[in-house]
PDB file of the backbone (N, CA, C, O) and the ligand in Angstrom, with CONECT records:
HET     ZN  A 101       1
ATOM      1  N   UNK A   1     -53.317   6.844  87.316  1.00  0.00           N
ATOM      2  CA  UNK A   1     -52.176   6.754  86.392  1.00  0.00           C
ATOM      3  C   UNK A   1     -52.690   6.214  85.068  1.00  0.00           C
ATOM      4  O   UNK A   1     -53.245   5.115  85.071  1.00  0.00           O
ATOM      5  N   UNK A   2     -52.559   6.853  84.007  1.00  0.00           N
ATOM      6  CA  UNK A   2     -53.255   6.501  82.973  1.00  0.00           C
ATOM      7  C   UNK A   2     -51.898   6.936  81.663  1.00  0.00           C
ATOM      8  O   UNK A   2     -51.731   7.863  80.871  1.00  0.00           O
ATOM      9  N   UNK A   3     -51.219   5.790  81.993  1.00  0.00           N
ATOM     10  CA  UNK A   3     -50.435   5.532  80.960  1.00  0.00           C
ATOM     11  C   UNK A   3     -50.824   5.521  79.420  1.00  0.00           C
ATOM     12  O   UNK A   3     -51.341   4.499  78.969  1.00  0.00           O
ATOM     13  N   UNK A   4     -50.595   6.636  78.575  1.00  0.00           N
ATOM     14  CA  UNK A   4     -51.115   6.430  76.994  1.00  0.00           C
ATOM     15  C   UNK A   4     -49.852   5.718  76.677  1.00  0.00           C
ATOM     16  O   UNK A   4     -48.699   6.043  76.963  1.00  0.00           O
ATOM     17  N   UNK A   5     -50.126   5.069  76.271  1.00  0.00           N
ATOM     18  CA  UNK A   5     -49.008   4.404  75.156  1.00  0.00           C
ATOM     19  C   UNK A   5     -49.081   4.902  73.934  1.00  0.00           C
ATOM     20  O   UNK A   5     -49.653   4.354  72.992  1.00  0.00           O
ATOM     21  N   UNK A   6     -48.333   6.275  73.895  1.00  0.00           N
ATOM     22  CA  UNK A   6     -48.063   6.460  73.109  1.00  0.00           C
ATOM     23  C   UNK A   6     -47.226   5.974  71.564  1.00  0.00           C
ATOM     24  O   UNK A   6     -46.137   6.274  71.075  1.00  0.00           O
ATOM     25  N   UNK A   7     -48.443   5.019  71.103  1.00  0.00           N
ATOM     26  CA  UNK A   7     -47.796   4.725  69.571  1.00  0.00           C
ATOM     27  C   UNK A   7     -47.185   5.203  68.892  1.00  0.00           C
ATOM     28  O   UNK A   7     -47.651   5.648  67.843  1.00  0.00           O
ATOM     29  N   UNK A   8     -45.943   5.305  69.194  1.00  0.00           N
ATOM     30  CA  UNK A   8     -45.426   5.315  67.748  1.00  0.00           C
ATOM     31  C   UNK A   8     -44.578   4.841  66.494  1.00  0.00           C
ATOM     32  O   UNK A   8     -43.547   4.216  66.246  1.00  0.00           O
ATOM     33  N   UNK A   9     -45.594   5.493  65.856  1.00  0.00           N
ATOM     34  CA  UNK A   9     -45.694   4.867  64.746  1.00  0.00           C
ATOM     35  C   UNK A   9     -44.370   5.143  63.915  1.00  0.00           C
ATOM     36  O   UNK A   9     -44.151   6.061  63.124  1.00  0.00           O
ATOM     37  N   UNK A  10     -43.680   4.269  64.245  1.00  0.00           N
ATOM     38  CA  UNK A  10     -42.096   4.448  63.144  1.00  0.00           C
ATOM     39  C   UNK A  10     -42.107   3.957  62.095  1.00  0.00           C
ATOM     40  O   UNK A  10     -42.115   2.766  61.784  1.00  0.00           O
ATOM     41  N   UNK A  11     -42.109   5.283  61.203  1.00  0.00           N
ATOM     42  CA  UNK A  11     -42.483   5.032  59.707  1.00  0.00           C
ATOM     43  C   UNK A  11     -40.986   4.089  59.350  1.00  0.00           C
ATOM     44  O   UNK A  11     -39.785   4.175  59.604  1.00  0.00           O
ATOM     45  N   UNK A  12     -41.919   3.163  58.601  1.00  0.00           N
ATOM     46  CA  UNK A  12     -41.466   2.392  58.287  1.00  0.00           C
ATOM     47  C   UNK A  12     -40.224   2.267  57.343  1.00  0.00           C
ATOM     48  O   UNK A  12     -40.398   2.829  56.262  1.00  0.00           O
ATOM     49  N   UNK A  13     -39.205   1.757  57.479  1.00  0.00           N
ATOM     50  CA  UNK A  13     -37.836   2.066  56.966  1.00  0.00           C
ATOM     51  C   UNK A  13     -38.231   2.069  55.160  1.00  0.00           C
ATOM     52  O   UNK A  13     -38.594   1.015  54.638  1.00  0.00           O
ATOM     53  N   UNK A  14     -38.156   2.856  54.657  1.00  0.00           N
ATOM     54  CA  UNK A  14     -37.881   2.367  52.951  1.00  0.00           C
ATOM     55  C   UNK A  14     -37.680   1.267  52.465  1.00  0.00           C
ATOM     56  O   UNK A  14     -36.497   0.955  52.328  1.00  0.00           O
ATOM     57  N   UNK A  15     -38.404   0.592  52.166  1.00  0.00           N
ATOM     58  CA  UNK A  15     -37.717  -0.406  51.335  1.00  0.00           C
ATOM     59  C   UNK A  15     -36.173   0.078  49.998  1.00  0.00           C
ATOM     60  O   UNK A  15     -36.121   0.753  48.969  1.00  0.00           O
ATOM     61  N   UNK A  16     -35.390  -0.553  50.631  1.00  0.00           N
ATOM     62  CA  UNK A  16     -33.962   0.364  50.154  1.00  0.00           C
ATOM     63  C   UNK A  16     -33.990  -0.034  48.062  1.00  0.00           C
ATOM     64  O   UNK A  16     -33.291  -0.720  47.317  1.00  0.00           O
ATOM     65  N   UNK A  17     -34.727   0.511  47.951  1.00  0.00           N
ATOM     66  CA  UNK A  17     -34.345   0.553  46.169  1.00  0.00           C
ATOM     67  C   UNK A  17     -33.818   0.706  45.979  1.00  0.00           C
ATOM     68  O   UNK A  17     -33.943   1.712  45.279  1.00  0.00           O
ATOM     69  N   UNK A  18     -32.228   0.214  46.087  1.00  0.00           N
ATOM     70  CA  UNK A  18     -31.192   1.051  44.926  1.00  0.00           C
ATOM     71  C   UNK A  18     -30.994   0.793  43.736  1.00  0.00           C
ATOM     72  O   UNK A  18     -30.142   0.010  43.316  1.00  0.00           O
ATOM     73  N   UNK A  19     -31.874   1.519  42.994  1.00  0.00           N
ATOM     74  CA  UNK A  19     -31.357   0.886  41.689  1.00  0.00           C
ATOM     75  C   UNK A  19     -29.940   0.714  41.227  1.00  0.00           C
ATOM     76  O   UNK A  19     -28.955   1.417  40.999  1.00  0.00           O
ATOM     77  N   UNK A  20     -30.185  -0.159  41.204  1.00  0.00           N
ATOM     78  CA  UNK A  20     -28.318  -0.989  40.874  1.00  0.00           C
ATOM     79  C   UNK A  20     -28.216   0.461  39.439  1.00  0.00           C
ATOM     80  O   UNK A  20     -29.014   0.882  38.601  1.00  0.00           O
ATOM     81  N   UNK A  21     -26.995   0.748  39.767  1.00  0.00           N
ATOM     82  CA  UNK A  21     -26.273   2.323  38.785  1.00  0.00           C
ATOM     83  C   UNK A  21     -25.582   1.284  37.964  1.00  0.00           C
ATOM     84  O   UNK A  21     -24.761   0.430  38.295  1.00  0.00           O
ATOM     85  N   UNK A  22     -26.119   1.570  36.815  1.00  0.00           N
ATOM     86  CA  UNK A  22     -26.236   1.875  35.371  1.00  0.00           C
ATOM     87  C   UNK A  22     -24.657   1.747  34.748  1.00  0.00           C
ATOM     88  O   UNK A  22     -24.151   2.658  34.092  1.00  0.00           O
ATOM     89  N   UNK A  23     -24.011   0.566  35.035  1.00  0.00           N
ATOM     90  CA  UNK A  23     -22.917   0.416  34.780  1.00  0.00           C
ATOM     91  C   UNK A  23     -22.194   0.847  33.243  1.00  0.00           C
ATOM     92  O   UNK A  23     -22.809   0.464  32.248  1.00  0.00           O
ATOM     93  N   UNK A  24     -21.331   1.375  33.100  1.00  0.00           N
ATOM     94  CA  UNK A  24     -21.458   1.888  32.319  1.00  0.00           C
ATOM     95  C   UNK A  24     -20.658   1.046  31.315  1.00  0.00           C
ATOM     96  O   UNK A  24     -19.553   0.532  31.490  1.00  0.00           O
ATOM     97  N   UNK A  25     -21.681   1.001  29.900  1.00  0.00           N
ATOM     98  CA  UNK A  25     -21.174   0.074  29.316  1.00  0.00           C
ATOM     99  C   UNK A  25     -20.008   0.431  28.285  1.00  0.00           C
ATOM    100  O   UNK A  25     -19.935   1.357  27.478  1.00  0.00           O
ATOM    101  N   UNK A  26     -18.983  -0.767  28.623  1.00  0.00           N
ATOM    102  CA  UNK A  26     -17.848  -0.235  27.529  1.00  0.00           C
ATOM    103  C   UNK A  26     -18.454  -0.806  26.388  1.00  0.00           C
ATOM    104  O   UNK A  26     -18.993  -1.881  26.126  1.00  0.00           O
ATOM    105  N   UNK A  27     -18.070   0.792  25.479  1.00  0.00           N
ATOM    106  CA  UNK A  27     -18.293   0.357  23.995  1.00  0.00           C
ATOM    107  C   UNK A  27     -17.533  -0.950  23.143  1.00  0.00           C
ATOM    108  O   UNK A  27     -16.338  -1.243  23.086  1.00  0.00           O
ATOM    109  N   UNK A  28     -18.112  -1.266  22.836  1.00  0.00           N
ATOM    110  CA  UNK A  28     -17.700  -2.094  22.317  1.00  0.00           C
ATOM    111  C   UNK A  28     -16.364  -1.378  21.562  1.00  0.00           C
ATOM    112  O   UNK A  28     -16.332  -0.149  21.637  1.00  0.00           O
ATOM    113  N   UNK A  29     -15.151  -2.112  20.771  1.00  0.00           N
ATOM    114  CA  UNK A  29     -13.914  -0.940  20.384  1.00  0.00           C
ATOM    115  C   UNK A  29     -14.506  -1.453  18.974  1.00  0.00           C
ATOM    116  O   UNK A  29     -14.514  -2.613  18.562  1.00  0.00           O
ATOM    117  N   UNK A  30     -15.070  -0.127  18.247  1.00  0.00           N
ATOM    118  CA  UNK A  30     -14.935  -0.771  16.746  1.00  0.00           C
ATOM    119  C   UNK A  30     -14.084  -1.031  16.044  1.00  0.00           C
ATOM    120  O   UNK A  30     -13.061  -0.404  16.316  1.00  0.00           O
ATOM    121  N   UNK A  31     -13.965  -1.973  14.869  1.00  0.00           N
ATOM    122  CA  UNK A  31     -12.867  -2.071  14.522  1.00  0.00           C
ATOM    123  C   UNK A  31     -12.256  -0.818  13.677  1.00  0.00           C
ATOM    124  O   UNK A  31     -12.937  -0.098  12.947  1.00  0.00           O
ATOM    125  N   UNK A  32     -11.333  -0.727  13.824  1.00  0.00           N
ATOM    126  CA  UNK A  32     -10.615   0.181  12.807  1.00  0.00           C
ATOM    127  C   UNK A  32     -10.310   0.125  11.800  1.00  0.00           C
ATOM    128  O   UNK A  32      -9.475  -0.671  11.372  1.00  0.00           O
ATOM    129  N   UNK A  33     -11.141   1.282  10.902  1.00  0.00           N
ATOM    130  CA  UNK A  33     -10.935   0.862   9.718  1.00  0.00           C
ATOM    131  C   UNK A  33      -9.215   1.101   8.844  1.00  0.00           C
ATOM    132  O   UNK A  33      -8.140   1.575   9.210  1.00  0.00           O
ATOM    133  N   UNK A  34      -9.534   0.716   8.048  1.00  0.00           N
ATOM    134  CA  UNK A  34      -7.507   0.563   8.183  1.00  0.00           C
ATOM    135  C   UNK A  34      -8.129   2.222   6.653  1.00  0.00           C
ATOM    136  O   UNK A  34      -9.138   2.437   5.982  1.00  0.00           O
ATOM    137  N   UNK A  35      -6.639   2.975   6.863  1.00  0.00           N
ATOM    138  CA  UNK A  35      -7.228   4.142   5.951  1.00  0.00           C
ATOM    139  C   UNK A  35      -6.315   3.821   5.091  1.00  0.00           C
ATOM    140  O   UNK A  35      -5.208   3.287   5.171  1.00  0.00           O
ATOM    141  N   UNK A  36      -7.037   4.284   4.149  1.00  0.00           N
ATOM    142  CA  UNK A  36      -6.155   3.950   2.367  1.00  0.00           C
ATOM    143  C   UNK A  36      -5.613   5.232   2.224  1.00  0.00           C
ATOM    144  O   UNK A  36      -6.093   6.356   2.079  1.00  0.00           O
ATOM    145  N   UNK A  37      -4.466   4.758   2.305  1.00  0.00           N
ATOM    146  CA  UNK A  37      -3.725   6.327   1.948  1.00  0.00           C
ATOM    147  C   UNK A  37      -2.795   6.101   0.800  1.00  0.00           C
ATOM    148  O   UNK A  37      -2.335   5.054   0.346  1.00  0.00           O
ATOM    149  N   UNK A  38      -2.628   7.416   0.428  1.00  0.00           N
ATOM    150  CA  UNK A  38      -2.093   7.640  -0.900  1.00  0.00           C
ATOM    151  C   UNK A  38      -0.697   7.728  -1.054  1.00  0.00           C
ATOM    152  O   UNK A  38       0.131   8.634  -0.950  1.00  0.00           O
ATOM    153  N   UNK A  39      -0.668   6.469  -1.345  1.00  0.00           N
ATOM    154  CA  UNK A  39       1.423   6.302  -1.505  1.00  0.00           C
ATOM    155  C   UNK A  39       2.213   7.367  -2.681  1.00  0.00           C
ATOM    156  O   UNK A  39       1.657   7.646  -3.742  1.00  0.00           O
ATOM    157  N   UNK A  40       2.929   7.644  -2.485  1.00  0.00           N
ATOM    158  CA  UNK A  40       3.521   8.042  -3.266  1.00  0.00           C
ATOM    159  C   UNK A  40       3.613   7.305  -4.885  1.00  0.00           C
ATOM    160  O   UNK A  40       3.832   7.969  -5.898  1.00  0.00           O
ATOM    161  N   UNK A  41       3.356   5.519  -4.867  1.00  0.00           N
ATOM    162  CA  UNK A  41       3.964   5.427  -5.835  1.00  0.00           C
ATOM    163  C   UNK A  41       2.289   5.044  -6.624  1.00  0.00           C
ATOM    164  O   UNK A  41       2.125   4.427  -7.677  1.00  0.00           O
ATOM    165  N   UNK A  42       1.485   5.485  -5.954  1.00  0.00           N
ATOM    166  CA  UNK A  42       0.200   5.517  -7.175  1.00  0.00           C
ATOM    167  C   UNK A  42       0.621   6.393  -7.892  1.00  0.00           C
ATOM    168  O   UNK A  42       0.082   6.320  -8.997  1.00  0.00           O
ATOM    169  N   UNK A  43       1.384   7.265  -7.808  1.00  0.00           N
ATOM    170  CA  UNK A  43       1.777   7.726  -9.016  1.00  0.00           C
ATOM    171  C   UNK A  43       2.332   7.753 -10.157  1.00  0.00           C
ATOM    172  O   UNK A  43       2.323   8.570 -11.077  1.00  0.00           O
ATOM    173  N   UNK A  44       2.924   6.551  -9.958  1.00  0.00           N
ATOM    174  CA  UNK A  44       4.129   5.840 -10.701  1.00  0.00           C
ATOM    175  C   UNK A  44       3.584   4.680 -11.066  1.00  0.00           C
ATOM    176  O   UNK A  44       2.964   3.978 -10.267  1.00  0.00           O
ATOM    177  N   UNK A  45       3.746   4.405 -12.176  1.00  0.00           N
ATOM    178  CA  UNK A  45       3.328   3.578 -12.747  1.00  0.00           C
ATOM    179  C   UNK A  45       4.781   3.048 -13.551  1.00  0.00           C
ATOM    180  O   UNK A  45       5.433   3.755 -14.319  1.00  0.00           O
ATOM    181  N   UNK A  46       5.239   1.061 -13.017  1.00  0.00           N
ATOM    182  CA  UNK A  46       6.307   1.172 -13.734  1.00  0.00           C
ATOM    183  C   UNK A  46       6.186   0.221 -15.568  1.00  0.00           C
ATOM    184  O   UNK A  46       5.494  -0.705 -15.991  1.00  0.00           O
ATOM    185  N   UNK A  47       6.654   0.602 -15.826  1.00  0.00           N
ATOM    186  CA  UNK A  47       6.626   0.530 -17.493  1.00  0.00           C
ATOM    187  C   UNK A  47       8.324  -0.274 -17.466  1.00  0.00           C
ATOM    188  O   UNK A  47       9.359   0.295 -17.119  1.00  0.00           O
ATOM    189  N   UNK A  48       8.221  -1.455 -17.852  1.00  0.00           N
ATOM    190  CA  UNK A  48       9.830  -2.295 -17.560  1.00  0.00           C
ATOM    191  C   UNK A  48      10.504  -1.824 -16.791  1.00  0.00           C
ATOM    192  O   UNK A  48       9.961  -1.744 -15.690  1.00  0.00           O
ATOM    193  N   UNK A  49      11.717  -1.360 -16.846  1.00  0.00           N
ATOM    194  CA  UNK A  49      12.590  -0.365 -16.052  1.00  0.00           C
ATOM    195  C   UNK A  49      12.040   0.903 -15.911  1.00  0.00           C
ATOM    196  O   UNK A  49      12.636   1.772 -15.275  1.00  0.00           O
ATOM    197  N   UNK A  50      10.908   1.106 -16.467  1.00  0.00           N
ATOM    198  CA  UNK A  50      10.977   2.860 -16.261  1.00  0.00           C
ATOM    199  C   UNK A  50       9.768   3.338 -15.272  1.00  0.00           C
ATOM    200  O   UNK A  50       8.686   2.757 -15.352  1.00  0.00           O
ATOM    201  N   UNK A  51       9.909   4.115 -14.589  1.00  0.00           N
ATOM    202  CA  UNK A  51       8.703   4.188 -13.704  1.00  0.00           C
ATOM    203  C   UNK A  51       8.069   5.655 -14.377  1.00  0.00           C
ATOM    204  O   UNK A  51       8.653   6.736 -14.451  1.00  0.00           O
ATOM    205  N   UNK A  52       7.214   5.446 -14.659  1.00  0.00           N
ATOM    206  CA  UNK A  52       6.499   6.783 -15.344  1.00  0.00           C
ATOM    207  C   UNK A  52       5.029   7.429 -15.255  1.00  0.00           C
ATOM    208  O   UNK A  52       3.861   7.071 -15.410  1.00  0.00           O
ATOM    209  N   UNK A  53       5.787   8.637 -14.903  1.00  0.00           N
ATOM    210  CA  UNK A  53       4.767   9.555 -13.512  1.00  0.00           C
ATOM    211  C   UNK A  53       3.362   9.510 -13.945  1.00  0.00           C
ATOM    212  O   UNK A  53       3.202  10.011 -15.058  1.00  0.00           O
ATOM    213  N   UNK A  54       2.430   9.110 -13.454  1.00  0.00           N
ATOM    214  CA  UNK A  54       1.242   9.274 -14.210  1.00  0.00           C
ATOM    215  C   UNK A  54       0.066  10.895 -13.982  1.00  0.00           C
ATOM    216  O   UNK A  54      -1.036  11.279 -14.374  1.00  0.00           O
ATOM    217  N   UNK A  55       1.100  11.343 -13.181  1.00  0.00           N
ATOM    218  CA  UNK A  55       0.487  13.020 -12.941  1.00  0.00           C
ATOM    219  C   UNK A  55       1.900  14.127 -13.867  1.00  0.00           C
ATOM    220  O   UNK A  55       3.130  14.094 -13.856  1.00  0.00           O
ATOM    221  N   UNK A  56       0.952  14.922 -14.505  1.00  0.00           N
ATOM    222  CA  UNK A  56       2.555  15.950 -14.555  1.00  0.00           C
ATOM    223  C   UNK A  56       2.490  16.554 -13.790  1.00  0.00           C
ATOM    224  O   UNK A  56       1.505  16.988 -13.193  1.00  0.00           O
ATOM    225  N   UNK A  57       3.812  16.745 -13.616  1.00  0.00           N
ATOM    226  CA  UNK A  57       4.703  18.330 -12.709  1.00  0.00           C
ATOM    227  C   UNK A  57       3.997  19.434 -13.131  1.00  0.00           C
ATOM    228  O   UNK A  57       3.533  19.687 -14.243  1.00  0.00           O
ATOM    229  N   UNK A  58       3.970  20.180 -11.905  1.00  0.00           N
ATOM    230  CA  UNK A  58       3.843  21.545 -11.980  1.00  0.00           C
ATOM    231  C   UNK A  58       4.893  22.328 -12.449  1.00  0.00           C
ATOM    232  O   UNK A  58       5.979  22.399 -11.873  1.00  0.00           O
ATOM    233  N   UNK A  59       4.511  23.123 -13.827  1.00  0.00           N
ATOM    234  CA  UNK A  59       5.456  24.093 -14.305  1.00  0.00           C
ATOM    235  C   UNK A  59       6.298  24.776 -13.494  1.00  0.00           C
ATOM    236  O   UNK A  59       7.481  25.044 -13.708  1.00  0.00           O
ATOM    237  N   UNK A  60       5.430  25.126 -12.267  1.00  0.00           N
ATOM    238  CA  UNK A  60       6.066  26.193 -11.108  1.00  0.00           C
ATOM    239  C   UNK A  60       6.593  26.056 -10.858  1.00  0.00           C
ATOM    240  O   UNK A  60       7.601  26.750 -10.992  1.00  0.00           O
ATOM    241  N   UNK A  61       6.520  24.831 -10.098  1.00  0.00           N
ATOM    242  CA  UNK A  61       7.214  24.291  -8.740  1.00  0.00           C
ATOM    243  C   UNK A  61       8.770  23.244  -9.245  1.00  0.00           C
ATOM    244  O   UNK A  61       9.770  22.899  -8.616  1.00  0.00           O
ATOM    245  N   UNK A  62       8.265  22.999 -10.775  1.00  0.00           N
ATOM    246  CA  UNK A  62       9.405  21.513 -10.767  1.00  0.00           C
ATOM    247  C   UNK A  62       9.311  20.608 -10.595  1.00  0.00           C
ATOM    248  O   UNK A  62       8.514  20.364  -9.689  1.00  0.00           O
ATOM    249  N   UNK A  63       9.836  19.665 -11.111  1.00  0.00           N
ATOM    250  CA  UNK A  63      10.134  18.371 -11.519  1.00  0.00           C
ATOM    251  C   UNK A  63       9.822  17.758  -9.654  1.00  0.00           C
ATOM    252  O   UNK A  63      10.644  18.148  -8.824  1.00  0.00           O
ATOM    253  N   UNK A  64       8.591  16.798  -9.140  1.00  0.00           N
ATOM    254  CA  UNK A  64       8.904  16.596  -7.735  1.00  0.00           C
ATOM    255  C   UNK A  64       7.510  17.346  -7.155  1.00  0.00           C
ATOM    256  O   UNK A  64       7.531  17.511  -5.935  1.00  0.00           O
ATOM    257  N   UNK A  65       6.450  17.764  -7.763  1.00  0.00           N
ATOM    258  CA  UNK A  65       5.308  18.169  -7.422  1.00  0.00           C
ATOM    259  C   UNK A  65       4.392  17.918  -8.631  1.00  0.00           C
ATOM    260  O   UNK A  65       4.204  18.416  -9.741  1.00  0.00           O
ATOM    261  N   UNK A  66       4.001  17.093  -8.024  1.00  0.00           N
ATOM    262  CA  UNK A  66       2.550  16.639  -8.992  1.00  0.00           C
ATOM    263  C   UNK A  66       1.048  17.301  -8.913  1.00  0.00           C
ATOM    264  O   UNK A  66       0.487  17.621  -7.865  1.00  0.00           O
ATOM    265  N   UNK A  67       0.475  17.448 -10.336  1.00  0.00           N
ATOM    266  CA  UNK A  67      -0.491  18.191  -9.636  1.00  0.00           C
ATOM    267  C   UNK A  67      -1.895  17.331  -9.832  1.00  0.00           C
ATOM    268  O   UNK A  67      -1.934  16.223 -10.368  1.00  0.00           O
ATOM    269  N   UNK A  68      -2.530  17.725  -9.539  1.00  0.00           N
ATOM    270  CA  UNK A  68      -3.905  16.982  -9.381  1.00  0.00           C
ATOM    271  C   UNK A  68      -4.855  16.875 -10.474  1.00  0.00           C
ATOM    272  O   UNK A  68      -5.158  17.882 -11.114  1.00  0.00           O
ATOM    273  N   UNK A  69      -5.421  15.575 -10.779  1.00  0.00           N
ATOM    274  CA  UNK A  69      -5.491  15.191 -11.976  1.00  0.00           C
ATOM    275  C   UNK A  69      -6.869  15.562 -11.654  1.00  0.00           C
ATOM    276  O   UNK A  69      -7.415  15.203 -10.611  1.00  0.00           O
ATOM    277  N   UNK A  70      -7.370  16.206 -12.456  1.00  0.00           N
ATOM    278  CA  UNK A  70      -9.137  16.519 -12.361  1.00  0.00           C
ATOM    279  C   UNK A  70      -9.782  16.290 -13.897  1.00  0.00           C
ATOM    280  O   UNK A  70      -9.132  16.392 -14.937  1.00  0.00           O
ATOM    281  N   UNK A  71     -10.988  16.007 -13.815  1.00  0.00           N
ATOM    282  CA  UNK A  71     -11.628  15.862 -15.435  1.00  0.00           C
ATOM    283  C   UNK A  71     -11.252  16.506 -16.348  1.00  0.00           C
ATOM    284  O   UNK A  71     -10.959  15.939 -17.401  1.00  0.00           O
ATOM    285  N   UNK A  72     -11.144  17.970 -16.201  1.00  0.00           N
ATOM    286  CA  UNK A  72     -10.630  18.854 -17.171  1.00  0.00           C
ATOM    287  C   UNK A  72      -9.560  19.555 -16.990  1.00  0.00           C
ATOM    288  O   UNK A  72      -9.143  20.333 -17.848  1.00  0.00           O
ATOM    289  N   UNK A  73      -8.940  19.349 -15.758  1.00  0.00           N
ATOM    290  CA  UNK A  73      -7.238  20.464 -15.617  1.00  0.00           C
ATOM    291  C   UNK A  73      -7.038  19.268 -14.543  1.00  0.00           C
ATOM    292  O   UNK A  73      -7.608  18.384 -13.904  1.00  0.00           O
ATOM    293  N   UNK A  74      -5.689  19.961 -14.850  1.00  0.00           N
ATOM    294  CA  UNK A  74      -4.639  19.483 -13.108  1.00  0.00           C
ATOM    295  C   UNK A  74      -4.222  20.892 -12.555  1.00  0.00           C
ATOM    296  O   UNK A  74      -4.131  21.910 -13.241  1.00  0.00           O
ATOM    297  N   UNK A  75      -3.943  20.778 -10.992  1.00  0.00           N
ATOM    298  CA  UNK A  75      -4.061  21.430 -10.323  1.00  0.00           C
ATOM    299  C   UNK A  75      -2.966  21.278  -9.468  1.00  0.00           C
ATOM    300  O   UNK A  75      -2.750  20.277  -8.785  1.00  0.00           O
ATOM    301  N   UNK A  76      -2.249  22.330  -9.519  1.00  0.00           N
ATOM    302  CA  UNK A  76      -1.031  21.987  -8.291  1.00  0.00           C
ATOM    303  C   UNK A  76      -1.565  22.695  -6.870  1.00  0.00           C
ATOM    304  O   UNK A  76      -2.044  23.781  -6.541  1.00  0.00           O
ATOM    305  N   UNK A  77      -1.202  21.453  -6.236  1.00  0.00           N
ATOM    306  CA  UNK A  77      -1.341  22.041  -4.483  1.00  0.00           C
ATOM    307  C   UNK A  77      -1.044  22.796  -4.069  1.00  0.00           C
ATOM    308  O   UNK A  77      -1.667  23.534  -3.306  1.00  0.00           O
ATOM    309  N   UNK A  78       0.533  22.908  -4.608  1.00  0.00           N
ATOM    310  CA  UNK A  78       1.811  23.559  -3.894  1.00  0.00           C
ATOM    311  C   UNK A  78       1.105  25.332  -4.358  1.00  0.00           C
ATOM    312  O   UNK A  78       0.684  26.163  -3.553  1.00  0.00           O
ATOM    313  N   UNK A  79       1.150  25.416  -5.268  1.00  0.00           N
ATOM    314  CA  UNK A  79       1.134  27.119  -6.042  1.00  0.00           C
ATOM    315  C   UNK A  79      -0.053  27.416  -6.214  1.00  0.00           C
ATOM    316  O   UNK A  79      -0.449  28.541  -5.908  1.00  0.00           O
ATOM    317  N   UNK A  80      -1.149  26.177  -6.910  1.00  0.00           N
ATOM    318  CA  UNK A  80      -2.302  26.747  -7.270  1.00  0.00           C
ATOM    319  C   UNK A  80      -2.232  26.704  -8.814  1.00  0.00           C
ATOM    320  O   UNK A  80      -3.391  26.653  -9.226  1.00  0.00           O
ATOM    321  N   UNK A  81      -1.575  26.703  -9.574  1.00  0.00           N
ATOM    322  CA  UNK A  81      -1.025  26.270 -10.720  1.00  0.00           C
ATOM    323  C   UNK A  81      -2.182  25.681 -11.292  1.00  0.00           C
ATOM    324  O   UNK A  81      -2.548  24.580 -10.881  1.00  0.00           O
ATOM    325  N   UNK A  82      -2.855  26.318 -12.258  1.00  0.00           N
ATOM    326  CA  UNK A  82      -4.079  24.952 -13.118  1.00  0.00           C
ATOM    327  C   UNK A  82      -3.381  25.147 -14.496  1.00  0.00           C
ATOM    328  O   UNK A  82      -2.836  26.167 -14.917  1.00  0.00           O
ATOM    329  N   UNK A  83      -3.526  23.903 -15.120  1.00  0.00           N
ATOM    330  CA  UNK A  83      -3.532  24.000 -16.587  1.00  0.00           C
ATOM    331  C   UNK A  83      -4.658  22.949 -17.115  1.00  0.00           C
ATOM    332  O   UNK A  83      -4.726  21.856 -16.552  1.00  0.00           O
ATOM    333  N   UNK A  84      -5.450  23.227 -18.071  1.00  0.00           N
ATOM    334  CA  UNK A  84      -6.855  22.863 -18.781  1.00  0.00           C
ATOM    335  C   UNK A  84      -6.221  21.683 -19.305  1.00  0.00           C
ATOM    336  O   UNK A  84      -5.004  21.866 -19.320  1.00  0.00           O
ATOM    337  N   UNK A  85      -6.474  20.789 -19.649  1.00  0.00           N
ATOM    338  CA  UNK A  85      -6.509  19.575 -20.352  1.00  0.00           C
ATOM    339  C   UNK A  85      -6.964  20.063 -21.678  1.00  0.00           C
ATOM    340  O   UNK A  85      -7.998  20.717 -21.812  1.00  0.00           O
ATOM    341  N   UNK A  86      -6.085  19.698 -22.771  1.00  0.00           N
ATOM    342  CA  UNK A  86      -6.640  19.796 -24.198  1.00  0.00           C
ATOM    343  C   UNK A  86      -7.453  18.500 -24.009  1.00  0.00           C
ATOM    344  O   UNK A  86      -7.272  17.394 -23.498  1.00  0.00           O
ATOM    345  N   UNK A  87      -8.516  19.208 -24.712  1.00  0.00           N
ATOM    346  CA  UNK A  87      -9.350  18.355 -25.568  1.00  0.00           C
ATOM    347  C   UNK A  87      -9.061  17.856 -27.194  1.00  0.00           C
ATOM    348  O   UNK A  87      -9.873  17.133 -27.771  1.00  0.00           O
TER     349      UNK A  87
HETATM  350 ZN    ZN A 101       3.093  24.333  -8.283  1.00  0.00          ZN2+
END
């Protein structure tokens, strides 16, 4: 009777690495920037009692649409409307 003792060899368990998962980091909340928006009454400029428009009206459109003040024309939004700035 010639018992082998069969060794075996039980591979050896893993050492269990888990890399700890990568928690996910909350962003930080940036702050918000606060947005500058365009009031209506930058346009207005008041003069004692009088509040006085500092864009003109668009011919087109009427009294109530301002157009856009650029270096050399204003420009209405509404129509498209340019008129040149005298020099
Ligand atoms: Zn217009």
């Amino acid at each position: 009777m010639s018992q082998k003792a069969k060794k075996e060899e039980a591979p050896a368990p893993e050492p269990k690495t888990e890399a700890p998962k990568p928690q996910k980091a909350e962003k930080p909340k940036a702050e918000k920037k606060k947005k500058e928006e365009k009031r209506t009454f930058t346009l207005y400029e008041i003069e004692g009692e009088k509040a006085v428009r500092l864009r003109p009206t668009c011919e087109r459109c009427g009294p109530g649409y301002f157009m856009a003040d650029h270096h050399d024309r204003f420009t209405c939004g509404h129509c498209g409307f340019t008129r040149y700035k005298r020099t």
